[in-house]
Legacy VTK file of the C-alpha trace (Angstrom):
# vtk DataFile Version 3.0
C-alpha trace
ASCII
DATASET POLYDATA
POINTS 403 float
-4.246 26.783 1.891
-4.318 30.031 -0.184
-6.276 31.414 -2.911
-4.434 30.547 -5.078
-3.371 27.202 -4.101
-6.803 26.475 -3.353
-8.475 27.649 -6.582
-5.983 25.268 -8.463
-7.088 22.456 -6.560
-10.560 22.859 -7.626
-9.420 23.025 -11.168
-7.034 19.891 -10.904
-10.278 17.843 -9.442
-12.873 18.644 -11.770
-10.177 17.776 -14.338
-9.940 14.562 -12.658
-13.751 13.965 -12.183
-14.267 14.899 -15.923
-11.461 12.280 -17.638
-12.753 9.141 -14.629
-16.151 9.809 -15.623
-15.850 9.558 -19.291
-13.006 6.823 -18.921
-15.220 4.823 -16.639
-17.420 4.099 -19.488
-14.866 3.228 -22.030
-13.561 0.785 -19.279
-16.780 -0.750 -18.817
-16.297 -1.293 -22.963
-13.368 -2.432 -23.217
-13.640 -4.786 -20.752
-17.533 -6.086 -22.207
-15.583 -6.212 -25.726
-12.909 -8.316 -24.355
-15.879 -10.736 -22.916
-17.639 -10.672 -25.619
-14.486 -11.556 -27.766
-12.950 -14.535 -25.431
-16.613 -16.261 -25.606
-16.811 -15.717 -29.308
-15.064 -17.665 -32.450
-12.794 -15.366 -32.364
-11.253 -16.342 -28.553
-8.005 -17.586 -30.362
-7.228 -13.988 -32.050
-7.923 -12.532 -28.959
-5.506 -14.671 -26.184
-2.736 -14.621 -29.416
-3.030 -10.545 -29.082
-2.145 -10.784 -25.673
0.581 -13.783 -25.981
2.239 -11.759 -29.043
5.931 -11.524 -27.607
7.786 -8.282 -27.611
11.281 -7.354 -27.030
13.567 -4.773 -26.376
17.174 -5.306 -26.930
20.409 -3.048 -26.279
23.809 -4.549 -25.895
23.712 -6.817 -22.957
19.926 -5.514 -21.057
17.494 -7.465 -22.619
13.422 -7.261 -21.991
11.771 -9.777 -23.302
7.856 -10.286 -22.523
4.306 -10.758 -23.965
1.752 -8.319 -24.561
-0.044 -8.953 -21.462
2.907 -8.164 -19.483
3.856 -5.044 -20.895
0.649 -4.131 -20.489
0.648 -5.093 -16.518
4.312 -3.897 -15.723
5.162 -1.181 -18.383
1.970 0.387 -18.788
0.005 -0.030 -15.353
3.912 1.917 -14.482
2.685 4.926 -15.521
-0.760 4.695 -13.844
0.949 4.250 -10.758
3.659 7.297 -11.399
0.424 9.179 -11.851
-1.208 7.640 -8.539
1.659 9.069 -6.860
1.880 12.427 -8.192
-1.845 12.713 -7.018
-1.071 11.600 -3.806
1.977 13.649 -3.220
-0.249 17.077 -4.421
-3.070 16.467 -2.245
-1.258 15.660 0.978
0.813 18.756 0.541
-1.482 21.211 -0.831
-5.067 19.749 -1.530
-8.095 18.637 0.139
-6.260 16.047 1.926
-3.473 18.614 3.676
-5.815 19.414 6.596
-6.204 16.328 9.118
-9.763 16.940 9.848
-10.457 16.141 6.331
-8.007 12.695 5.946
-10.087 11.289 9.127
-12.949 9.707 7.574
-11.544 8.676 4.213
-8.518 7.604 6.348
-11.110 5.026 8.670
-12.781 4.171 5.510
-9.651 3.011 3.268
-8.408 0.903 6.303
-11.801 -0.595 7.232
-12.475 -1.231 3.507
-8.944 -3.009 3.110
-9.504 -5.117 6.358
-12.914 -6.424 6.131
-13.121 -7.727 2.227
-9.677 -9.274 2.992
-10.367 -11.210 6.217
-13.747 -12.588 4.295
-11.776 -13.857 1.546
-9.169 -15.410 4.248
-12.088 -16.739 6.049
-13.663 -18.251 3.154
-10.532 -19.462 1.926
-8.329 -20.670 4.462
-7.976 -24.200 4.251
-6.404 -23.884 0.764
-2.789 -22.563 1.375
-2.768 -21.645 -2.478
-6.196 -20.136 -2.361
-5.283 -17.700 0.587
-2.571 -15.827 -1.459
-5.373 -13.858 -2.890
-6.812 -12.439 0.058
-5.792 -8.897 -0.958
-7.746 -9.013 -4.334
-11.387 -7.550 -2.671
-9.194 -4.763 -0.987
-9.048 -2.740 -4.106
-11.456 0.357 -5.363
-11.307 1.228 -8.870
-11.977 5.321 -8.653
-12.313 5.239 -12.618
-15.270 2.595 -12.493
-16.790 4.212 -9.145
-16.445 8.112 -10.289
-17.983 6.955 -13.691
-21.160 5.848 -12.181
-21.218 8.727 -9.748
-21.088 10.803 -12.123
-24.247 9.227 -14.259
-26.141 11.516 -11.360
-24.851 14.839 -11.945
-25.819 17.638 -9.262
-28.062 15.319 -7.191
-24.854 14.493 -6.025
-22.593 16.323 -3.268
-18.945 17.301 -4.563
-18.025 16.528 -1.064
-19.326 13.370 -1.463
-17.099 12.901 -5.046
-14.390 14.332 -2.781
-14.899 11.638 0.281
-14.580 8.596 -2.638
-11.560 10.305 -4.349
-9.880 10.389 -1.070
-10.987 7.096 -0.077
-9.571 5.494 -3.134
-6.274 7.144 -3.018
-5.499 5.917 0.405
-6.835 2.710 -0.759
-4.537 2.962 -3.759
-1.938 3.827 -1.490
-2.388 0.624 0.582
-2.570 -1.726 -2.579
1.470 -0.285 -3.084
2.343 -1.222 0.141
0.928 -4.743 0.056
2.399 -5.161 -3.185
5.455 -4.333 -1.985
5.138 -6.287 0.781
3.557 -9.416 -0.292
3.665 -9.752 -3.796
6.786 -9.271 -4.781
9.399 -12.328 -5.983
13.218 -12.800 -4.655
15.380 -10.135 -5.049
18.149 -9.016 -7.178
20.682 -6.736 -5.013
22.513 -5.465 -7.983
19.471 -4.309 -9.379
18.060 -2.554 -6.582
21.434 -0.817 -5.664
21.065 0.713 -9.529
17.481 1.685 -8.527
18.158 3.257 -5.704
21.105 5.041 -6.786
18.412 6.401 -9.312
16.228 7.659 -7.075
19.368 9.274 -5.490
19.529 11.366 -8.413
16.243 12.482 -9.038
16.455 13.367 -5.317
19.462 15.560 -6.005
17.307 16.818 -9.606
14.824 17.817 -7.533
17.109 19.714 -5.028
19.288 21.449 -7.343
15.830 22.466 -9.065
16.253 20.938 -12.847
13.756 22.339 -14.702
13.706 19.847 -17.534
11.394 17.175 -17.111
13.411 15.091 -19.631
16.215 14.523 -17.096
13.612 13.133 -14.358
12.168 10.470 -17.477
15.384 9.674 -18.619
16.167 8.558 -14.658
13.112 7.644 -14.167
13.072 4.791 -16.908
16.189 3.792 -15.564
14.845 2.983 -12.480
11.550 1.533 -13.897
14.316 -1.358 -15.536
16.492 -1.542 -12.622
12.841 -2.156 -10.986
11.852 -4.618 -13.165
14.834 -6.694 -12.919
15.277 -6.938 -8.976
12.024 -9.087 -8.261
10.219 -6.182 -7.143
6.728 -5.365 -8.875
7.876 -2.789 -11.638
4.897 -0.724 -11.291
6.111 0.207 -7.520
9.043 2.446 -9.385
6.347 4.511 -10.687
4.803 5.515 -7.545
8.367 5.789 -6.418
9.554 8.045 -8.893
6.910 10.459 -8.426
7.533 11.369 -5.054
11.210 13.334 -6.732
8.760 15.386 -8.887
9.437 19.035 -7.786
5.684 20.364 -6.411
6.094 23.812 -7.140
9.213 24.147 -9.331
8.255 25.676 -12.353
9.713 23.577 -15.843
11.376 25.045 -18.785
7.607 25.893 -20.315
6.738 27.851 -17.102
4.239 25.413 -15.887
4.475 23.762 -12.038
6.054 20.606 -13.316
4.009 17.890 -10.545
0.786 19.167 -12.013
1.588 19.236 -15.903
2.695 16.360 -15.669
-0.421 15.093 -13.631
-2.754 16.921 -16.058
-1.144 15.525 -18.858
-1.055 12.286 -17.930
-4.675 11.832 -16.843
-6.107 11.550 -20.302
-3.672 8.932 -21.563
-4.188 6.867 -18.062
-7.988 7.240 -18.317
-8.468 6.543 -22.104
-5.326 4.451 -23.173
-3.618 2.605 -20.559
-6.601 1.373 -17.969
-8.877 0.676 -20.931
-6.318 -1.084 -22.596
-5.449 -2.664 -19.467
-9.024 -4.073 -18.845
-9.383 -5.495 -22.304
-6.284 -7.420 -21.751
-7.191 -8.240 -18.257
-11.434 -8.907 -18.752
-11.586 -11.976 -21.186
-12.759 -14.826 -19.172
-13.978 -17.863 -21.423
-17.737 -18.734 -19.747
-17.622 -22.057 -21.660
-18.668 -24.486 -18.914
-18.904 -22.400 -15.679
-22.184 -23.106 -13.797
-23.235 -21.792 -10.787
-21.447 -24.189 -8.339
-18.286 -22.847 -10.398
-19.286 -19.348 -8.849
-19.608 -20.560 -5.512
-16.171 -21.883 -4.915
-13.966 -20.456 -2.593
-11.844 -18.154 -4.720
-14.478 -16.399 -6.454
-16.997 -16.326 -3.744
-14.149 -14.995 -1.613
-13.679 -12.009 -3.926
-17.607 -11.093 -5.044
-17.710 -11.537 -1.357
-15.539 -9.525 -0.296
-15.990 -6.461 -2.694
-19.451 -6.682 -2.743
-20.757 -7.713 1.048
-16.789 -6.293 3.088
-16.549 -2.520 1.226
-20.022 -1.818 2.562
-20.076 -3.087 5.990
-16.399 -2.507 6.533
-16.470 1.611 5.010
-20.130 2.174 5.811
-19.610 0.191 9.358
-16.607 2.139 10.300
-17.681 5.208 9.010
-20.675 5.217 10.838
-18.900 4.630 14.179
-16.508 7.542 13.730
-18.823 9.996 13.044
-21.098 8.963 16.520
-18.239 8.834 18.068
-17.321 12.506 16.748
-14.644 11.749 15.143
-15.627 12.853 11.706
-18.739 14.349 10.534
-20.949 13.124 7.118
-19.726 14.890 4.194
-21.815 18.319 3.791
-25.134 18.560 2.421
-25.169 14.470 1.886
-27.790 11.762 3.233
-26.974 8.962 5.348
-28.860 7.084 2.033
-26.241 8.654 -0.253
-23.219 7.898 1.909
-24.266 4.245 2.232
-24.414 3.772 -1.282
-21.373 5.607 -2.244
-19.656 2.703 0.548
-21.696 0.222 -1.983
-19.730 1.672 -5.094
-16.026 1.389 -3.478
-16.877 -2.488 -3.640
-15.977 -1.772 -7.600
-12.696 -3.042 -7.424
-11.744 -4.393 -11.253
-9.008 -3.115 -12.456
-6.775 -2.971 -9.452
-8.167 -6.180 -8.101
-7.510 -7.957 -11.470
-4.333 -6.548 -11.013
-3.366 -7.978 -7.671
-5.306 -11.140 -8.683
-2.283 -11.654 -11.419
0.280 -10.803 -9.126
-1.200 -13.334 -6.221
-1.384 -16.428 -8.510
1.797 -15.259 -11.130
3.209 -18.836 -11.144
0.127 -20.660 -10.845
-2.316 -22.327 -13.422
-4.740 -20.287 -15.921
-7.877 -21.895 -14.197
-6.935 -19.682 -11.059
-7.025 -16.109 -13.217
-10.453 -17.766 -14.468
-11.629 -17.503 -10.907
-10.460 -14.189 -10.127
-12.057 -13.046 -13.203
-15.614 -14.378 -12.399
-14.850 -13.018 -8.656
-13.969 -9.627 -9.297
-16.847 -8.984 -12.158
-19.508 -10.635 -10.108
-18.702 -8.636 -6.910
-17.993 -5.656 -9.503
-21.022 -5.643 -11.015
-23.195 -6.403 -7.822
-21.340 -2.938 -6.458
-22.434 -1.420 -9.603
-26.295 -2.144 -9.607
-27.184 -1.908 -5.962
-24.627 1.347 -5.619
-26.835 2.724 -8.528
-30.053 1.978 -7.290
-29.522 3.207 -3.808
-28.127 6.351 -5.378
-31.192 6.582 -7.830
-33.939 6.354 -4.733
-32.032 9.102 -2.845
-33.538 12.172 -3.057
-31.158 15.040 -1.991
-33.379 17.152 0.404
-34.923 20.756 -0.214
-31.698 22.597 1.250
-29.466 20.775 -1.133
-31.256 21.356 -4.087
-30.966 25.348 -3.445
-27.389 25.127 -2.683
-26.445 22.982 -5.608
LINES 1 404
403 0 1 2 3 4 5 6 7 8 9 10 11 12 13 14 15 16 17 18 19 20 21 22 23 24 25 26 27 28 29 30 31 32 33 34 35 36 37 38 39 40 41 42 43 44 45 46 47 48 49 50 51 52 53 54 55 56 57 58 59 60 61 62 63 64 65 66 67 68 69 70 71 72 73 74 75 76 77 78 79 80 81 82 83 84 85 86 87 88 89 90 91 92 93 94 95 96 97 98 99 100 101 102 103 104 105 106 107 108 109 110 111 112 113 114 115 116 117 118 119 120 121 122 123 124 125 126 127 128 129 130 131 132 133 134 135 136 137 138 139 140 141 142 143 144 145 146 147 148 149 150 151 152 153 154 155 156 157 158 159 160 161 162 163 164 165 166 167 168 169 170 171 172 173 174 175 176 177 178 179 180 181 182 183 184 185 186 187 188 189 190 191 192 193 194 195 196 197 198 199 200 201 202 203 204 205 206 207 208 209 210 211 212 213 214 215 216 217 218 219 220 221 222 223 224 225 226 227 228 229 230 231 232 233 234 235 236 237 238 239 240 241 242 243 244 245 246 247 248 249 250 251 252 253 254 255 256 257 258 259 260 261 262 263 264 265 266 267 268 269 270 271 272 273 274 275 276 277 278 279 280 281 282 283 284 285 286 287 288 289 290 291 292 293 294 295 296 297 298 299 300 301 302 303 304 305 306 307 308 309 310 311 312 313 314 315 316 317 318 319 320 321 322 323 324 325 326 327 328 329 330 331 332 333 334 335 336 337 338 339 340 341 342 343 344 345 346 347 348 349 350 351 352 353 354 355 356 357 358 359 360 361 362 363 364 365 366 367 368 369 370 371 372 373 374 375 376 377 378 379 380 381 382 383 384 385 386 387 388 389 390 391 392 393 394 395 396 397 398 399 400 401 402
């Protein structure tokens, strides 16, 4: 990597690290105000936000859906779209171009996929329903996980900041594919010939080098209905979409159009669309649940998972590779600060909610209850213990002078 290319790497990530930080916290708020809310007198107001219908009409297309759902398939779109842009950047000119550094974040995203999910099979295979969920403890959410990293400042390694963000884009990377693969309904031909003749023609935008980013939104919505329509998850066109986005082509403004659109992007995804997403997603009524209700299957599966499989399956993994000499530890971090970084990718809310929706679509209310309880239990376990271990960590005399 050059100068050049280098030096606007650095930039783009402590862009990124700045915006998850600060929209980790206003996702923790949203999502206590949207508890708070569903267990107050005003639970009714609340679930009518979400069930308030919405359409979109022109001649014969017709989109029809409640608030929830654009939130979940229109908006979540765009965090996706942005996913991919990051992911297409850094594995052709960032931190994650080089093998030697995609080897350990590489183990860690596949043992911390594996592990939670075979808990939550194992806890819940005797209930044929129950097992459709056994992706929901895969998931990392990087805003929730870089916001509490960041609550420690310097006493933590940027290459340990750097190891999560990579971990959680591969991990993001394998949610995609298992929603594509697993959670998505029967298909519409028609539509998915339209979507793929769309994605035909941003590939020949991006080879003929249009410089107006208008043409690739204008196709790209396209393709985001044509999506929509053919039974595959909607938010898949998204990541799809960005992979057309010229890298280094210039737009009409004179900026490299991949990362101004990336850059301007991240604040709306950090501070709009995942907080809004969480207060749609969070409210769980508490009326009645008791601690047997906690210990059922489905949500001991997930807290399970998230909290007990991220650890042992990252950590575990992790730990092998780098004996084995495979990887190294991250520079200038402890094995103390490692391990609880491992505890933090067992954050997995908003992308776990996410697949939790998807998993049980056209099943009963009482089953999003569970993954609620499931993923904010294991969640919020991740949180305090990740915290704590990172809190009785003391970096060590050499790390101190070079930070």
């Amino acid at each position: 990597m050059d100068l050049v290319a280098y030096l606007q790497t650095t930039l783009m990530i402590k862009h990124v690290f700045q915006h998850d930080s600060a929209g980790g916290i206003l996702l923790v708020l949203m999502a206590v105000a949207a508890l708070l809310l569903a267990n107050s007198p005003f639970a009714s107001i609340y679930d009518g936000f979400l069930e308030m219908p919405l359409q979109i009409r022109v001649g014969a297309l017709d989109i029809a859906k409640p608030l929830l759902l654009w939130v979940n398939d229109g908006l979540m779109a765009v965090f996706f779209f942005m996913i991919g842009l990051e992911i297409k950047r850094e594995v052709l000119t960032g931190h994650l171009s080089s093998p030697s550094q995609v080897v350990l974040p590489g183990i860690a995203a596949m043992a911390g996929i594996a592990v939670p999910a075979f808990l939550y099979f194992w806890l819940n295979q005797h209930d044929a329903v129950a097992v459709k969920g056994w992706a929901i403890p895969s998931a990392t959410d990087i805003a929730f996980a870089l916001g509490v990293l960041s609550l420690f400042g310097n006493r933590i390694p940027l290459s340990l900041k750097l190891f999560l963000l990579s971990v959680a884009i591969f991990d993001d990377l394998g949610a995609i594919l298992i929603i594509a693969l697993f959670y998505s309904s029967e298909l519409s031909v028609l539509s998915l010939i339209v979507a793929c003749t769309g994605l035909t023609l941003l590939f020949v935008l991006n080879r003929l080098s249009v410089r107006r980013q208008a043409a690739y939104i204008v196709v790209g919505i396209v393709v985001w209905i044509a999506v929509l329509k053919s039974g595959v998850h909607a938010t898949l066109a998204g990541f799809a979409i960005a992979w057309f986005i010229p890298l280094k082509l210039k737009n009409h403004d004179g900026h490299p159009m991949l990362e101004h659109l990336e850059y301007s992007l991240t604040p709306w995804v950090s501070f709009a669309i995942l907080p809004l997403f969480a207060f749609a997603n969070a409210g769980v009524s508490l009326t009645g649940v008791s601690m047997s209700a906690l210990l059922t299957p489905i949500p001991l599966g997930i807290a399970a998972g998230l909290f007990i499989g991220k650890q042992v399956g990252i950590f575990g993994a992790c730990w092998l590779a780098i004996k084995l000499g495979l990887a190294k530890l991250p520079d200038r971090a402890t094995w103390m600060q490692f391990y609880a970084v491992t505890v933090l990718c067992g954050i997995g809310f908003t992308m776990s909610l996410f697949i939790g929706s998807l998993a049980f679509e056209t099943q009963s209310a009482a089953y999003m209850v569970d993954i609620k309880l499931g993923v904010l239990i294991g969640s919020l376990c991740s949180t305090i213990v990740g915290s704590v271990l990172l809190a009785c960590s003391q970096p060590s005399k050499e790390t101190k002078e070079e930070i």
